[in-house]
C-alpha positions in Angstrom: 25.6 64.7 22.7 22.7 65.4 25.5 19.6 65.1 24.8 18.5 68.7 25.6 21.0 70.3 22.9 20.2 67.8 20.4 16.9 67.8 20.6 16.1 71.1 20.7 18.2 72.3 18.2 15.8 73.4 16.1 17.4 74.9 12.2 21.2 74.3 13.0 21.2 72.3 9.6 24.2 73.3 7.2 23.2 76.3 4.9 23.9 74.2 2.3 21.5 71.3 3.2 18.2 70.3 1.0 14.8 70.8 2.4 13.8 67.2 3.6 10.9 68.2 5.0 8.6 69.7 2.2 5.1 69.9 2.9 3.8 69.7 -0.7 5.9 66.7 -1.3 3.5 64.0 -0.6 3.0 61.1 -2.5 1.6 59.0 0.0 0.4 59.9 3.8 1.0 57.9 7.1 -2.2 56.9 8.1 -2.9 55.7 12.0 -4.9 53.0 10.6 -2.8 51.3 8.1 -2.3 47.7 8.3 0.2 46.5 6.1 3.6 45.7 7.0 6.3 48.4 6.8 3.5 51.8 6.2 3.6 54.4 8.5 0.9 54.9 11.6 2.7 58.0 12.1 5.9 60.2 11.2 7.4 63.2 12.9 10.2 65.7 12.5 12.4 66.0 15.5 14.3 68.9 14.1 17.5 69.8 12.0 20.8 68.7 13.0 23.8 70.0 10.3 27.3 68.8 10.1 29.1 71.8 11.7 26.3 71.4 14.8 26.9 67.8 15.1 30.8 67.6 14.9 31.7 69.4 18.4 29.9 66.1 19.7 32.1 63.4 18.0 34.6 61.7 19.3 38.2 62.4 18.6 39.1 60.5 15.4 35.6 60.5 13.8 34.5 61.9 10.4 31.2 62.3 9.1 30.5 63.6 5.6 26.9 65.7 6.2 24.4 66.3 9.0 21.0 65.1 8.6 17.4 64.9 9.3 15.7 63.3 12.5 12.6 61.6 12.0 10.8 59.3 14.6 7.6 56.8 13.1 5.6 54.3 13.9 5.2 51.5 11.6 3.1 48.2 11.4 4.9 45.0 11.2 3.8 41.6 11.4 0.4 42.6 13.3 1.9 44.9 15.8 3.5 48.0 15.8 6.8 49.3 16.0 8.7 52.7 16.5 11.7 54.0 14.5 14.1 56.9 14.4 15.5 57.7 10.7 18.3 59.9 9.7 17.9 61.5 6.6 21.0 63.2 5.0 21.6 66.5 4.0 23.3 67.4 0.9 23.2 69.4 -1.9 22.2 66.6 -4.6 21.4 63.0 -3.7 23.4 60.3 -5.5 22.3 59.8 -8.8 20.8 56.7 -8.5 19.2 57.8 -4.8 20.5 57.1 -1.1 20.6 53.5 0.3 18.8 52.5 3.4 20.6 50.6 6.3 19.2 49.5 9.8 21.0 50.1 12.5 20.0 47.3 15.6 19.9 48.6 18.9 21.6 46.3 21.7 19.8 45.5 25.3 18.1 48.2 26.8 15.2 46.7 28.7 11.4 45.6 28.2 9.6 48.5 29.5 8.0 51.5 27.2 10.6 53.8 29.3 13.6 52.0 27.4 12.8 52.8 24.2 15.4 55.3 22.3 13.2 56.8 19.8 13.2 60.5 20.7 16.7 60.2 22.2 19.9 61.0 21.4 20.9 57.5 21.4 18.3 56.5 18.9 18.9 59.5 16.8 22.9 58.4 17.1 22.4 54.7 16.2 20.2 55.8 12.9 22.9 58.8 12.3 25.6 56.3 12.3 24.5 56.2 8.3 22.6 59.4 8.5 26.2 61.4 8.9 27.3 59.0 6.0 25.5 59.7 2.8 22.6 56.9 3.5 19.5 57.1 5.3 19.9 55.4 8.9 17.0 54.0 10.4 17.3 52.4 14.1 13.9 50.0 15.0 12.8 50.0 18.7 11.2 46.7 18.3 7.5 45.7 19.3 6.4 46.4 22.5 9.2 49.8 23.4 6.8 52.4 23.2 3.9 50.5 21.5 1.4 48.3 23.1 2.3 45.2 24.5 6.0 44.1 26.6 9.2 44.4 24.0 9.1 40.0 23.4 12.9 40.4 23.4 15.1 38.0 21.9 12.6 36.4 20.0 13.6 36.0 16.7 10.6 36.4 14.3 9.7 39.3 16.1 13.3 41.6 15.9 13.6 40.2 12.0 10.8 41.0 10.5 10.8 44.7 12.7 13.9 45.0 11.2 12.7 44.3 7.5 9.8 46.4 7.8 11.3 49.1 9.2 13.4 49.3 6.2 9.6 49.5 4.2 9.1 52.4 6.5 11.6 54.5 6.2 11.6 53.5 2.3 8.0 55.1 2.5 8.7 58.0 4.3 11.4 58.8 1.4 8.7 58.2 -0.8 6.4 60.6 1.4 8.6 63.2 1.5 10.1 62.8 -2.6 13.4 62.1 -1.5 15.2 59.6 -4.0 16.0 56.0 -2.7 17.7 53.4 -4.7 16.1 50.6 -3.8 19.2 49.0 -2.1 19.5 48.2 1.2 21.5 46.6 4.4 21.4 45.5 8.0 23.7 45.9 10.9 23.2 45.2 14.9 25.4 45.2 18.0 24.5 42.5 20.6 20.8 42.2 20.8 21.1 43.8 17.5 23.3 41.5 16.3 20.8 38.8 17.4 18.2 40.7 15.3 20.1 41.6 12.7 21.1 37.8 11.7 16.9 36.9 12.3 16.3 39.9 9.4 18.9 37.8 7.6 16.9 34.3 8.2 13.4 35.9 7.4 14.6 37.9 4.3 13.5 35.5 1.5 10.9 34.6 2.7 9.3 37.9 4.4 10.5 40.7 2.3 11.6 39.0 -0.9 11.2 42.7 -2.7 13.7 44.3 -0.7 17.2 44.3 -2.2 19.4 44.2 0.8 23.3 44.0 -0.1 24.4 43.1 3.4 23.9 41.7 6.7 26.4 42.7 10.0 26.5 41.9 13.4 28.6 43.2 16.3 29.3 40.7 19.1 25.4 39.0 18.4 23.1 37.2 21.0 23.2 33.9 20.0 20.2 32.7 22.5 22.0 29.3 22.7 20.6 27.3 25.3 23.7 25.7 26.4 25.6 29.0 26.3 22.6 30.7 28.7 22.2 27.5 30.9 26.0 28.2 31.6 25.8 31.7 32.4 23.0 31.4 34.9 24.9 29.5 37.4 27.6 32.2 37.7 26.2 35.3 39.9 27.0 38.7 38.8 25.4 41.8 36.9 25.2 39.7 33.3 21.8 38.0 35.4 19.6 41.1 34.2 19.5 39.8 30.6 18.5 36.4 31.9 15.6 38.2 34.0 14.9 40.4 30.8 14.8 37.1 28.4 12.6 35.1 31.1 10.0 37.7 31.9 10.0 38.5 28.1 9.3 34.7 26.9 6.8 34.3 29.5 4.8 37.2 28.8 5.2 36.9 25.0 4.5 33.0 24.6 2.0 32.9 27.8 3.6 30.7 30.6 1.2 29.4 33.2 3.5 27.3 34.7 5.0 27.7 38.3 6.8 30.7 40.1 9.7 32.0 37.8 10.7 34.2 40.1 12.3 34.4 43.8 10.0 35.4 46.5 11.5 38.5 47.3 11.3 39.5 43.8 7.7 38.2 42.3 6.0 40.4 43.6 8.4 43.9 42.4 9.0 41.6 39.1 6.7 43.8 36.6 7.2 46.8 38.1 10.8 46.3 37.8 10.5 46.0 34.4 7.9 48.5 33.1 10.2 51.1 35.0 13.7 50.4 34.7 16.3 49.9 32.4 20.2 48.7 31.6 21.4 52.4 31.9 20.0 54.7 33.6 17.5 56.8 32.4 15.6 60.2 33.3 12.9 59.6 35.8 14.0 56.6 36.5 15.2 55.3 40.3 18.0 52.8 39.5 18.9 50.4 37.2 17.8 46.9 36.4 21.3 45.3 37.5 21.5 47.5 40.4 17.8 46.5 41.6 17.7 43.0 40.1 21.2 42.5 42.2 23.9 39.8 40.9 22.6 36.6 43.4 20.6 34.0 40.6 18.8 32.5 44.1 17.8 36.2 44.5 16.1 36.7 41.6 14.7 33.1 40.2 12.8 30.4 42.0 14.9 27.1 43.5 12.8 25.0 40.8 13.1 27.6 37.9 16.9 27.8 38.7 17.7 24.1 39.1 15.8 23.4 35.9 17.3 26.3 33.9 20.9 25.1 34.9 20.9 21.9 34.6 18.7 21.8 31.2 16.1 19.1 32.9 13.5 21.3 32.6 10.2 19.2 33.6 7.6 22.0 34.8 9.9 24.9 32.4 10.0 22.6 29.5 8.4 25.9 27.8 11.4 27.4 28.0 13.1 24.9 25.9 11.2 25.1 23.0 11.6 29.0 23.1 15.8 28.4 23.3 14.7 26.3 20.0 12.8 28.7 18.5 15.2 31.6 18.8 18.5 29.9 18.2 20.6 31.4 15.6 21.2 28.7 13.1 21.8 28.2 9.4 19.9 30.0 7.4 18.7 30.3 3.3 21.4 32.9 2.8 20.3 36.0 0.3 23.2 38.5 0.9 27.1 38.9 2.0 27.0 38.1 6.2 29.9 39.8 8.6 30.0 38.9 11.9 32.7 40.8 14.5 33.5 39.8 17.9 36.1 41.7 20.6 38.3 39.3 21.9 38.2 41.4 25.2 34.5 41.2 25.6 33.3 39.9 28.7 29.2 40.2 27.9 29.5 38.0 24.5 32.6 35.9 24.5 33.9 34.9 21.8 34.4 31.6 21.8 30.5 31.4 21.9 30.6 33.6 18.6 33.2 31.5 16.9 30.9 28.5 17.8 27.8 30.1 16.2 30.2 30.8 13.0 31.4 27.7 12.8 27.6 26.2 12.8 26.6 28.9 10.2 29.3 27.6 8.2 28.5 24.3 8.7 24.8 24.9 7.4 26.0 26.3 4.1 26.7 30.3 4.7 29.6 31.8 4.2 30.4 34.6 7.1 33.3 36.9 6.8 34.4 36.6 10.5 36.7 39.5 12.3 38.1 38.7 15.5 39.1 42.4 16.9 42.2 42.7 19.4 41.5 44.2 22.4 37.8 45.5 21.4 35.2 45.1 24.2 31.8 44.9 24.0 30.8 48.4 22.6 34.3 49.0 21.2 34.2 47.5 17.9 31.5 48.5 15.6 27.8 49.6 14.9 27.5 51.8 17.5 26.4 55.7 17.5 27.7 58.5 15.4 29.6 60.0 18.0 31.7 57.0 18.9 34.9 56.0 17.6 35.1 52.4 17.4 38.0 49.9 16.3 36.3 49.3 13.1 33.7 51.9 12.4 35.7 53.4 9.5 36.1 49.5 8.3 32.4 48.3 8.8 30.7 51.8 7.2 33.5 51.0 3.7 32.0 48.0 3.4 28.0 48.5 3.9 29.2 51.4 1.4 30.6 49.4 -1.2 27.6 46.8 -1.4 25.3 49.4 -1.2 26.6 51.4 -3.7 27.7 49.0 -6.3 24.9 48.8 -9.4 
């Protein structure tokens, strides 16, 4: 789907679809000075988008049972802000007991306010995912994509508790508009996604105790294992832009002052690179990240930086160590069923890095459902967009449904 027809599509809801947007359905307000975590800075109504609009766009062998709402917010969490994109279904009644609310994790797209997906198709795809399913879908950009500040990516506290809240704000913007909710909820992510989505699994009980989430799922997830990193730096090729992101990112976020990260011909294009260019390409924007960041490591870090980063003695960079710590998946006080897939064809996440982050879940006391997928790739397998028929879309979507649903 392209961004101008879905965008602008205006009332091409279903004729039978419910008025989500009511204006004298308020019981609360976003206010742009809130401060607690999960309310609403802001909300918006992007427009109308009904099942019989929406289905030209899908791929062969997709079904989706209703069109939906678009709605892009801003939210507080954790001190900062954050923006969203919810999908809010259309249908004739709600379920008795009121629709279920699942985050959708977006994977890699950059550090730079021009990355964010919130007033894109792709955001409004990721949240639609559950949106065209009978749930609200709501996809979090993450601090820093679109709000104040650069996205910290990969950092762990940060993408959980985004996640969490963002489940408070699309709660509250139910609540806001008088749209039934039943208090249950789940969490899903692809990649960096996944990565967040298993952080909103570690934060849970202690973060957002009130929310009753029934599930957590991750697609192919970011690990941010320092030994599994360390190994990919040494090995040139376009995979080096996630390194760049995660180094610029940490350094910014946690405040390095230590030497040059960065190759000479690159430190001084380094922030400009990343306020204006992303993994795909992007309206407005030159190139892309990989094509400008190029696939050489001794192109793009400093001799020291590199030597340090590869061979884990990190002397001056022993900074970065203590961030590898910090935002390791581990075990975790387990509050809800955990599903973890991985493509055995995927060449970005491997999965005999996934398999060793299973095995040290498992090790620390939580029980992971793990599917190994033949053949799936990278963004073949599940928790993708709306539109995209993955090898276990169908599969992944029965099962949010079936935790979500039960009493």
């Amino acid at each position: 789907m392209d961004a101008s027809s879905a965008l602008d599509a205006g009332s091409s809801r279903d004729a039978s679809a419910s008025d989500a947007s009511g204006s004298d359905a308020q019981t609360t307000h976003p206010d742009p000075e809130c401060a607690e975590d999960g309310c609403l800075r802001a909300a918006s109504k992007v427009g109308d988008f009904g099942r019989s609009f929406l289905e030209p766009y899908l791929e062969p062998g997709v079904r989706i049972e209703n069109g939906y709402s678009v709605w892009t917010l801003e939210y507080v969490t954790d001190g900062a802000t954050s923006l969203a994109t919810v999908t809010l279904p259309f249908a004739v009644d709600a379920p008795a007991d009121g629709w279920a609310i699942v985050a959708n994790d977006h994977g890699t797209s950059g550090v730079g306010d021009v990355c964010k997906l919130s007033g894109t198709v792709a955001g409004a795809g990721l949240a639609g995912l559950f949106g065209a399913r009978g749930m609200i879908g709501v996809a979090t950009d993450y601090p820093g994509l679109g709000t104040p500040g650069v996205h910290p990516y990969l950092v762990s506290t940060v993408e959980g508790r985004a996640t969490l809240d963002a489940l408070r704000a699309a709660r509250n913007l139910a609540v806001w508009l008088r749209l039934p909710v039943s208090g249950r909820y789940a969490v899903v992510g692809l990649s960096q996604g996944g990565h967040a989505a298993l952080a909103a699994a570690a934060e849970h009980a202690s973060y957002a105790p009130e929310l009753d989430i029934r599930a957590f799922g991750a697609s192919a997830p970011a690990s941010v294992w320092e030994e599994q990193w360390r190994a990919g730096v040494m090995v040139d090729g376009p995979h080096l832009a996630f390194h760049a992101l995660l180094v610029y990112a940490w350094a910014a976020h946690y405040g390095f002052s230590g030497p040059s990260l960065w190759a000479d011909g690159l430190s001084g294009r380094i922030d400009s690179i990343m306020d204006s260019e992303c993994v795909v390409p992007i309206p407005g924007a030159p190139t892309t990240l990989m094509a400008d960041l190029g696939e050489r490591a001794d192109a793009i870090f400093s001799a020291p930086f590199l030597r340090a980063y590869g061979s884990g003695d990190w002397g001056d960079f022993a900074d970065f160590h203590s961030w590898f710590t910090l935002n390791r998946i581990g075990p975790y006080e387990q509050t809800a069923p955990l599903r973890i897939y991985q493509g055995d064809a995927d060449t970005i996440v491997l999965e005999p890095g996934t398999r060793a982050l299973v095995d040290d879940l498992r090790a620390g006391g939580v029980e992971v459902d793990y599917q190994v997928v033949p053949g799936g790739e990278h963004t073949t397998v599940a928790f993708g967009f709306v539109a995209s028929d993955e090898l276990r879309t169908e599969e992944s979507i029965a099962w949010i449904r079936g935790l979500v649903e039960a009493p």
